[in-house]
N, CA, C and O atoms as a Tripos MOL2 file, in Angstrom:
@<TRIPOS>MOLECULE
protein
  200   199    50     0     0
PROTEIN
NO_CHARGES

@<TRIPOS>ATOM
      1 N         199.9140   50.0730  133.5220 N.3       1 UNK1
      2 CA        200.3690   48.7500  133.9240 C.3       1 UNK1
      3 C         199.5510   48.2740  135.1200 C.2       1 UNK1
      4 O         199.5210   49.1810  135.9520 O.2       1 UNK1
      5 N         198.9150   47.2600  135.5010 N.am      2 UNK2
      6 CA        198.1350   46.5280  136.2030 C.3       2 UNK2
      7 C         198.9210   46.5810  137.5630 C.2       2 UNK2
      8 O         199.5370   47.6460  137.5100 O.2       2 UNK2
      9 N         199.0700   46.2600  138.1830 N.am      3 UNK3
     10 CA        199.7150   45.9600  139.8150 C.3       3 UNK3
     11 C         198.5330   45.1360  140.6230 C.2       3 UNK3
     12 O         197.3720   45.4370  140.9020 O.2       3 UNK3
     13 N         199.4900   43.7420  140.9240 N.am      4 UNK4
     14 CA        198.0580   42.9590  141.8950 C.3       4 UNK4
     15 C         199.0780   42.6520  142.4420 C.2       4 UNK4
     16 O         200.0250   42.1050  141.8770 O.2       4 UNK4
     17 N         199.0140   43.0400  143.9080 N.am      5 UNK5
     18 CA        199.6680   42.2660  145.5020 C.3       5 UNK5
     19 C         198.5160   41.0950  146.1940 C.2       5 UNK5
     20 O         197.3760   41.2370  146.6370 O.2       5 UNK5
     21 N         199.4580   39.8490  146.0390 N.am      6 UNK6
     22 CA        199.0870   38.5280  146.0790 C.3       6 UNK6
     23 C         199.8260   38.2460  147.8290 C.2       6 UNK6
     24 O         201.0310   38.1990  148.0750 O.2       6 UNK6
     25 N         198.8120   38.1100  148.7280 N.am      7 UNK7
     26 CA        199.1720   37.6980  150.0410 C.3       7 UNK7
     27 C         198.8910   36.8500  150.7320 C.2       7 UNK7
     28 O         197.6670   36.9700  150.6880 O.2       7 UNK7
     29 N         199.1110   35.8580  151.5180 N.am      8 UNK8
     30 CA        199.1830   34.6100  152.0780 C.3       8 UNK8
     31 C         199.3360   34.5370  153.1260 C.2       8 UNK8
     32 O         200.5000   34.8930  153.3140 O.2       8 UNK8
     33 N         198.6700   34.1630  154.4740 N.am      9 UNK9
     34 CA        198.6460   34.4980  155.6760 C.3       9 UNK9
     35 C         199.6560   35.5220  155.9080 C.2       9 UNK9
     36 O         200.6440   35.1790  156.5570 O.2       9 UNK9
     37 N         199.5780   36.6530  155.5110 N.am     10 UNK10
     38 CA        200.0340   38.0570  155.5230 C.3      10 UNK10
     39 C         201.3360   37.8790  154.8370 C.2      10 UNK10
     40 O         202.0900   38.8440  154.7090 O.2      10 UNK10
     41 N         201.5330   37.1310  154.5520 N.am     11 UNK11
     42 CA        203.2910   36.9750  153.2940 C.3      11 UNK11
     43 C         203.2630   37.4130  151.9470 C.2      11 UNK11
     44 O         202.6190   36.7900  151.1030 O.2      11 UNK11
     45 N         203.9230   38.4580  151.6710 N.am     12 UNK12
     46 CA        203.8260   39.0850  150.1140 C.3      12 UNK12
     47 C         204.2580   37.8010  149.4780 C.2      12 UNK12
     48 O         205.3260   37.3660  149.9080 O.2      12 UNK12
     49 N         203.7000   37.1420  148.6050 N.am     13 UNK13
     50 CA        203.9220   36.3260  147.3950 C.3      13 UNK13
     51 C         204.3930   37.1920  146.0520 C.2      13 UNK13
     52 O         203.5170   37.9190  145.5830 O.2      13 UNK13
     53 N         205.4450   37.1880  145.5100 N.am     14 UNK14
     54 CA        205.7190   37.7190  144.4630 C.3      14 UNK14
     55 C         205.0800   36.8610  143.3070 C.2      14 UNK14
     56 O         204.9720   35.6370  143.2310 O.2      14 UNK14
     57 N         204.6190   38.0120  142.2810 N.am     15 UNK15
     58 CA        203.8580   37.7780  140.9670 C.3      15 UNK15
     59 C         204.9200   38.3140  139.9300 C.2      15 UNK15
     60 O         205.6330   39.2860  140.1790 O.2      15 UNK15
     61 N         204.9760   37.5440  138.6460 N.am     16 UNK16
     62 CA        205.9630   37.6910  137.5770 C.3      16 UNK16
     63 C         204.5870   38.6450  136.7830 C.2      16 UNK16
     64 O         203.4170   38.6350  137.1680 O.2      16 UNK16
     65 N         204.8950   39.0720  136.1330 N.am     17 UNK17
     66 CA        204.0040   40.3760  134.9570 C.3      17 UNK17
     67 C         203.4000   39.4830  134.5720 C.2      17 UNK17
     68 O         202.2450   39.7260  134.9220 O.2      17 UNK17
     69 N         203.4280   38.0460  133.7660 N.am     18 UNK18
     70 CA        202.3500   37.5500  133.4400 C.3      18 UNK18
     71 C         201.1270   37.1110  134.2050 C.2      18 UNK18
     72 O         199.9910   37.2530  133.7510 O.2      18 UNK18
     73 N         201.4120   36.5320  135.4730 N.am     19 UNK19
     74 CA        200.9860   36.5220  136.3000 C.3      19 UNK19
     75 C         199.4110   36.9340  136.6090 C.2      19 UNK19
     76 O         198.2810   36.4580  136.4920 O.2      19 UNK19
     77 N         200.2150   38.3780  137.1770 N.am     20 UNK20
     78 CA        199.5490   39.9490  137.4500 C.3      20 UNK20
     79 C         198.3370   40.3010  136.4730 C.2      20 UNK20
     80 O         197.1940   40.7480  136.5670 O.2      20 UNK20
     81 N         199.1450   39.8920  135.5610 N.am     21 UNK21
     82 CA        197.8750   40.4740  134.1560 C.3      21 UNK21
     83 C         196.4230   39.5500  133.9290 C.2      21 UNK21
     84 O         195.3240   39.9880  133.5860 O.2      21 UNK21
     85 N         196.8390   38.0080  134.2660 N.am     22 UNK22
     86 CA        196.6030   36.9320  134.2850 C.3      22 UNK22
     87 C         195.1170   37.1630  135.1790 C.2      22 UNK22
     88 O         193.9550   37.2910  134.7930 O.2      22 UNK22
     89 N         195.7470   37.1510  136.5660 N.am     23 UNK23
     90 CA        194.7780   37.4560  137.8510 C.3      23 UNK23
     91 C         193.7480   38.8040  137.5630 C.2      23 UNK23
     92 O         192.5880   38.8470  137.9720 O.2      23 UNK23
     93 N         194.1680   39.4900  137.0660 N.am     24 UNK24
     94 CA        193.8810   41.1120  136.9180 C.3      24 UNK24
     95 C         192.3730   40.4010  135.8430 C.2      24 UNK24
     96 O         191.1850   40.5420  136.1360 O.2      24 UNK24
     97 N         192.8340   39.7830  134.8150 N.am     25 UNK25
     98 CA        191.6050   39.4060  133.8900 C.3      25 UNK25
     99 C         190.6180   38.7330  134.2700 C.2      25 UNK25
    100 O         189.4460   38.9070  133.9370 O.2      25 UNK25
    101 N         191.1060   37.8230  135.0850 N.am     26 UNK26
    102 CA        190.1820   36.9980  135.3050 C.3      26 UNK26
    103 C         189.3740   37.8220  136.2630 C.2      26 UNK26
    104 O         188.2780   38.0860  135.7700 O.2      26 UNK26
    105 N         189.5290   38.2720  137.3520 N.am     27 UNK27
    106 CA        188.4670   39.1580  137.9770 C.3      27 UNK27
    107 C         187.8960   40.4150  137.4650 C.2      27 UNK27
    108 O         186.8320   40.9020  137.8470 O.2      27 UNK27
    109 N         188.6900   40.9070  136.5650 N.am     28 UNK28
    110 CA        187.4890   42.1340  135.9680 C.3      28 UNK28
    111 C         186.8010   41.5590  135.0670 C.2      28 UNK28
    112 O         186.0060   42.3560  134.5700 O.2      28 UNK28
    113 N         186.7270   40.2610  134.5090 N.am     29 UNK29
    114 CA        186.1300   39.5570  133.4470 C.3      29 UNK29
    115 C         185.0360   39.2530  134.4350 C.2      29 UNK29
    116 O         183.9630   39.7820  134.1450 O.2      29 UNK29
    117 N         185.0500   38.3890  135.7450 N.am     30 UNK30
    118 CA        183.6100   38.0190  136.7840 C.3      30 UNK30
    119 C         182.8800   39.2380  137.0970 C.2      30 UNK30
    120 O         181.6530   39.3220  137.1320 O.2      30 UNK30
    121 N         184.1390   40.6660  137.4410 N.am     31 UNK31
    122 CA        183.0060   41.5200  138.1270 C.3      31 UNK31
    123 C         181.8570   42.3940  137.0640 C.2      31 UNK31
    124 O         180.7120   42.8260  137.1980 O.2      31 UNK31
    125 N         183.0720   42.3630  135.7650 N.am     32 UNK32
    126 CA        182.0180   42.9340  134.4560 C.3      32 UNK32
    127 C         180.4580   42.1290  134.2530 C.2      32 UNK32
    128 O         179.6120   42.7790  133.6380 O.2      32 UNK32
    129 N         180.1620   41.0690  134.6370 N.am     33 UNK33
    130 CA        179.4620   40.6280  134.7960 C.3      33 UNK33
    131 C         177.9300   40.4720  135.6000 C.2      33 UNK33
    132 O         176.7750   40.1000  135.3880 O.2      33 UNK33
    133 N         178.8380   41.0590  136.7100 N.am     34 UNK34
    134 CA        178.0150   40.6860  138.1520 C.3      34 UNK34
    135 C         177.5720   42.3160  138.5430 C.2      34 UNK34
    136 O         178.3110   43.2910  138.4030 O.2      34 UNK34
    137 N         176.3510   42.3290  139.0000 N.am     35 UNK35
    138 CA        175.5010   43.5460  138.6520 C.3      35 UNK35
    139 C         175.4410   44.2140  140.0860 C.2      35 UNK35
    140 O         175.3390   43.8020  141.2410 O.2      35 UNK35
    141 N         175.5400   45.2910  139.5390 N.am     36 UNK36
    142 CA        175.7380   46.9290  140.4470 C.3      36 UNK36
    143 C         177.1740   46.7140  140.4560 C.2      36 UNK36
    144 O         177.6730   47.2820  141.4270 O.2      36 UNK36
    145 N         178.1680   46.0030  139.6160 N.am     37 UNK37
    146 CA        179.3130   47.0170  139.8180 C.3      37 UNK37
    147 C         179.4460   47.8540  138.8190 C.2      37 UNK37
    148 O         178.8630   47.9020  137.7370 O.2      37 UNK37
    149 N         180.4250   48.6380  139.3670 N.am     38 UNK38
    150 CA        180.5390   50.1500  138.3580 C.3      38 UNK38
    151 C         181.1210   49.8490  136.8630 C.2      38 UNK38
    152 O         182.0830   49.0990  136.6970 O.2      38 UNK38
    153 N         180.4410   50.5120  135.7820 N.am     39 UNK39
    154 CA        180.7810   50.1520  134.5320 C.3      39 UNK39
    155 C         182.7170   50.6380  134.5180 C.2      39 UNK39
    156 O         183.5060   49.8820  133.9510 O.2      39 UNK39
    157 N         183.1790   51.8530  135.1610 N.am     40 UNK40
    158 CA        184.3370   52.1470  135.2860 C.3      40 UNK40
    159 C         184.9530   51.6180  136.5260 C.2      40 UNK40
    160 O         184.9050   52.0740  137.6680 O.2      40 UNK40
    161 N         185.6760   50.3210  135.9580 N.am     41 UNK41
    162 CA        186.6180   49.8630  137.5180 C.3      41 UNK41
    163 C         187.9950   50.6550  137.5990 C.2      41 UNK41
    164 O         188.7730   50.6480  136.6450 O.2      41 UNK41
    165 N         188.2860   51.4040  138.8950 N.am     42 UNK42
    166 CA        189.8580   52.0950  139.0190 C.3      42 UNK42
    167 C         190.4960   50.9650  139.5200 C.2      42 UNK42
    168 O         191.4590   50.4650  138.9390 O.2      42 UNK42
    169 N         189.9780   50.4720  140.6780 N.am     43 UNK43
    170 CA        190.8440   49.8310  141.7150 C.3      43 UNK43
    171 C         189.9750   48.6470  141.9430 C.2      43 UNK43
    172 O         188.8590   48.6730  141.4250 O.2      43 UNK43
    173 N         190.4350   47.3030  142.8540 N.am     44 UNK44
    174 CA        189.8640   46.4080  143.3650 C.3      44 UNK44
    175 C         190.3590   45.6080  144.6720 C.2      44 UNK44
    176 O         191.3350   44.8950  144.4380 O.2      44 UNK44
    177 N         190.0000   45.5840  145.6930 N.am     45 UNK45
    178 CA        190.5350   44.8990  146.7170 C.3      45 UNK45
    179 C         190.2220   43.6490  146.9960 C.2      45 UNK45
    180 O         189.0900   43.8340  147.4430 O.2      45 UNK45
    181 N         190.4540   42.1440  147.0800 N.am     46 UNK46
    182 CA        189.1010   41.2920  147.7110 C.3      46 UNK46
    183 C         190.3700   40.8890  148.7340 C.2      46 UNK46
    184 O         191.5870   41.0690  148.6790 O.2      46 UNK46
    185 N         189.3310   40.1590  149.8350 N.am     47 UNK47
    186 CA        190.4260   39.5930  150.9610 C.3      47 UNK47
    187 C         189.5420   38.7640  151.0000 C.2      47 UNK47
    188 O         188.3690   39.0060  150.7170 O.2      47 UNK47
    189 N         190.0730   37.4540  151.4270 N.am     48 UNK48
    190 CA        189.6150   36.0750  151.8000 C.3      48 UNK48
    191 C         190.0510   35.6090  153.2010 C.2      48 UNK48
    192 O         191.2110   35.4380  153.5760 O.2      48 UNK48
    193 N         189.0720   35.4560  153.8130 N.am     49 UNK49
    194 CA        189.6400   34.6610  155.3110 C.3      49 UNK49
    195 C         189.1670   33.5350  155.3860 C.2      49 UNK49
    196 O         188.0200   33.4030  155.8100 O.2      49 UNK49
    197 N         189.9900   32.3380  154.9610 N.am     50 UNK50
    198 CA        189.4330   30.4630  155.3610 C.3      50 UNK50
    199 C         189.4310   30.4440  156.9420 C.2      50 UNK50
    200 O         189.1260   29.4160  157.5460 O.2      50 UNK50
@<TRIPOS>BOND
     1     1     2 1
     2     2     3 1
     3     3     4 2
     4     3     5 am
     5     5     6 1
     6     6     7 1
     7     7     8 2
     8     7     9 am
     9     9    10 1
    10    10    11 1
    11    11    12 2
    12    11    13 am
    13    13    14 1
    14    14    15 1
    15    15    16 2
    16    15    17 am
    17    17    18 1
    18    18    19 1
    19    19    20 2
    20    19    21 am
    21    21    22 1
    22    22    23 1
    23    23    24 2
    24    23    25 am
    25    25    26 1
    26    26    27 1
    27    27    28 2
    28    27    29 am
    29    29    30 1
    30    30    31 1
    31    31    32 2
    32    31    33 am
    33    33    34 1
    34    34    35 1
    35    35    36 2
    36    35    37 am
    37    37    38 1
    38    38    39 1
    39    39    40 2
    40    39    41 am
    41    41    42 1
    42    42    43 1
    43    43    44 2
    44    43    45 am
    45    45    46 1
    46    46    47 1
    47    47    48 2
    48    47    49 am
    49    49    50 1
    50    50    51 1
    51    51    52 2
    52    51    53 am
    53    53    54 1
    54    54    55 1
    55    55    56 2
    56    55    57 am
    57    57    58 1
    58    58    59 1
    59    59    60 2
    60    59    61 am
    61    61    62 1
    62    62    63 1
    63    63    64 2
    64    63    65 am
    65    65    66 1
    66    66    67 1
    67    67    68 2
    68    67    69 am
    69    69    70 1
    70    70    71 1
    71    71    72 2
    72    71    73 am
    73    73    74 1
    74    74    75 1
    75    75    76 2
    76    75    77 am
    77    77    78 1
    78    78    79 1
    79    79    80 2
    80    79    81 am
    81    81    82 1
    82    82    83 1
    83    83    84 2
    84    83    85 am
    85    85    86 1
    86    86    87 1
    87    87    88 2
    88    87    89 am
    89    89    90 1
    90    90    91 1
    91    91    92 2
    92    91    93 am
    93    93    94 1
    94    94    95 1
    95    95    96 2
    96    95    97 am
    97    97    98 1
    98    98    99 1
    99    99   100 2
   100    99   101 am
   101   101   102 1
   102   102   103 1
   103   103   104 2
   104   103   105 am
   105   105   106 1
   106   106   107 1
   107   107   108 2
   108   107   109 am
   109   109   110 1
   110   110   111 1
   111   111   112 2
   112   111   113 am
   113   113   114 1
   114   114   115 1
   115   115   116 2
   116   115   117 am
   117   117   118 1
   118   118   119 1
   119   119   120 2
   120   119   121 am
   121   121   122 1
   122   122   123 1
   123   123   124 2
   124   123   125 am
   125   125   126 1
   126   126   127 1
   127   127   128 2
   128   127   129 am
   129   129   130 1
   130   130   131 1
   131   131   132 2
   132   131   133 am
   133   133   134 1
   134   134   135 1
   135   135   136 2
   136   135   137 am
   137   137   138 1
   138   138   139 1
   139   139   140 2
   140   139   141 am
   141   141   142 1
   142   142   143 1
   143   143   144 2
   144   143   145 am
   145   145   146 1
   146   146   147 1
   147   147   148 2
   148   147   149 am
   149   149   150 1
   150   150   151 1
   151   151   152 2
   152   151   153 am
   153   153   154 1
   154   154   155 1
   155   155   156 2
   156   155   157 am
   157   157   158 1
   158   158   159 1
   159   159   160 2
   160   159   161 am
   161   161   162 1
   162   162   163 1
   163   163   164 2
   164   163   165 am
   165   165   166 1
   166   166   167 1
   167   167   168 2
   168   167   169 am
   169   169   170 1
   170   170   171 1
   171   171   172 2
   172   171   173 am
   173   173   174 1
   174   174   175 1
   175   175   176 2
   176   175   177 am
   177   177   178 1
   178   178   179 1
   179   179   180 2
   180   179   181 am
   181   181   182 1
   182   182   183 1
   183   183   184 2
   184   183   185 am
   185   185   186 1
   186   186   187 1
   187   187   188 2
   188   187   189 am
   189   189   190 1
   190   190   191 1
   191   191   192 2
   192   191   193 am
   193   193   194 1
   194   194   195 1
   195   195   196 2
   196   195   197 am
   197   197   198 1
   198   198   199 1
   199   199   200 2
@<TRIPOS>SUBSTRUCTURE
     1 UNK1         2 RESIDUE 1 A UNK
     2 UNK2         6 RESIDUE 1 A UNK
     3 UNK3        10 RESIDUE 1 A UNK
     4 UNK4        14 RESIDUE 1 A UNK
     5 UNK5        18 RESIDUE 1 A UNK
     6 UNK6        22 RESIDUE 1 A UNK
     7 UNK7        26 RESIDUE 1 A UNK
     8 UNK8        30 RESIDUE 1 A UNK
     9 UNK9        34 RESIDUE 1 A UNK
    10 UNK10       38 RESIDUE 1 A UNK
    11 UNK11       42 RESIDUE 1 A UNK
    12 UNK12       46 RESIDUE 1 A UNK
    13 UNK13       50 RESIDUE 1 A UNK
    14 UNK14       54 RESIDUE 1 A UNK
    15 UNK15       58 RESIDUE 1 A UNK
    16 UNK16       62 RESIDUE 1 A UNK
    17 UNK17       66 RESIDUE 1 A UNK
    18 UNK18       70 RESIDUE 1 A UNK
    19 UNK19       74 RESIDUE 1 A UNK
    20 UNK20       78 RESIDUE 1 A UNK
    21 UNK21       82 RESIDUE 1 A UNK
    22 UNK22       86 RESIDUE 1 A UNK
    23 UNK23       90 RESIDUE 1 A UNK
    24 UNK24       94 RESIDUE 1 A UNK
    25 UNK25       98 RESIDUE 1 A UNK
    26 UNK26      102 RESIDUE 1 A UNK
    27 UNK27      106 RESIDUE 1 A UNK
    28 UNK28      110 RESIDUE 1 A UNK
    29 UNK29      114 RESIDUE 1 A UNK
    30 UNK30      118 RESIDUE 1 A UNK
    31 UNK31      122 RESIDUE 1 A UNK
    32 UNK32      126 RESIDUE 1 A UNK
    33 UNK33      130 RESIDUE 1 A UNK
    34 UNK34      134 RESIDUE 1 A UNK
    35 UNK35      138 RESIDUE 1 A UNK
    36 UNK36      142 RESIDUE 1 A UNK
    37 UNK37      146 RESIDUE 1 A UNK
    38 UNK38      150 RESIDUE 1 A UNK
    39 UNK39      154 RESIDUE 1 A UNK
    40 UNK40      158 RESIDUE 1 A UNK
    41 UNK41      162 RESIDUE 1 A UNK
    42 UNK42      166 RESIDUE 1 A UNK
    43 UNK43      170 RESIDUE 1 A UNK
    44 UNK44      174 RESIDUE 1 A UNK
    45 UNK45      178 RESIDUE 1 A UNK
    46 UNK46      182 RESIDUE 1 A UNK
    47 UNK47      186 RESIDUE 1 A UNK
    48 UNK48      190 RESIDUE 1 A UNK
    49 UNK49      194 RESIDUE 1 A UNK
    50 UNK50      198 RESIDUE 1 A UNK
């Protein structure tokens, strides 16, 4: 099962399962893409600071 913690100037935002799965695709779909990452993804972190 996928697990993505979604945070907002440090506030847990709760994600419904579709959600989760939702977010989860769309970034292993960009990083499968984008070169030197590892053909086996375990985990993924990104943080954004505006």
């Amino acid at each position: 099962m996928v697990k993505v913690i979604l945070s907002v100037n440090e506030r847990k935002i709760p994600l419904k399962d579709f959600m989760q799965e939702m977010l989860s695709n769309i970034i292993q779909g960009y990083l499968k893409s984008t070169k030197g990452v590892p053909e086996n993804i375990e985990n993924i972190k990104i943080e954004i600071d505006l």
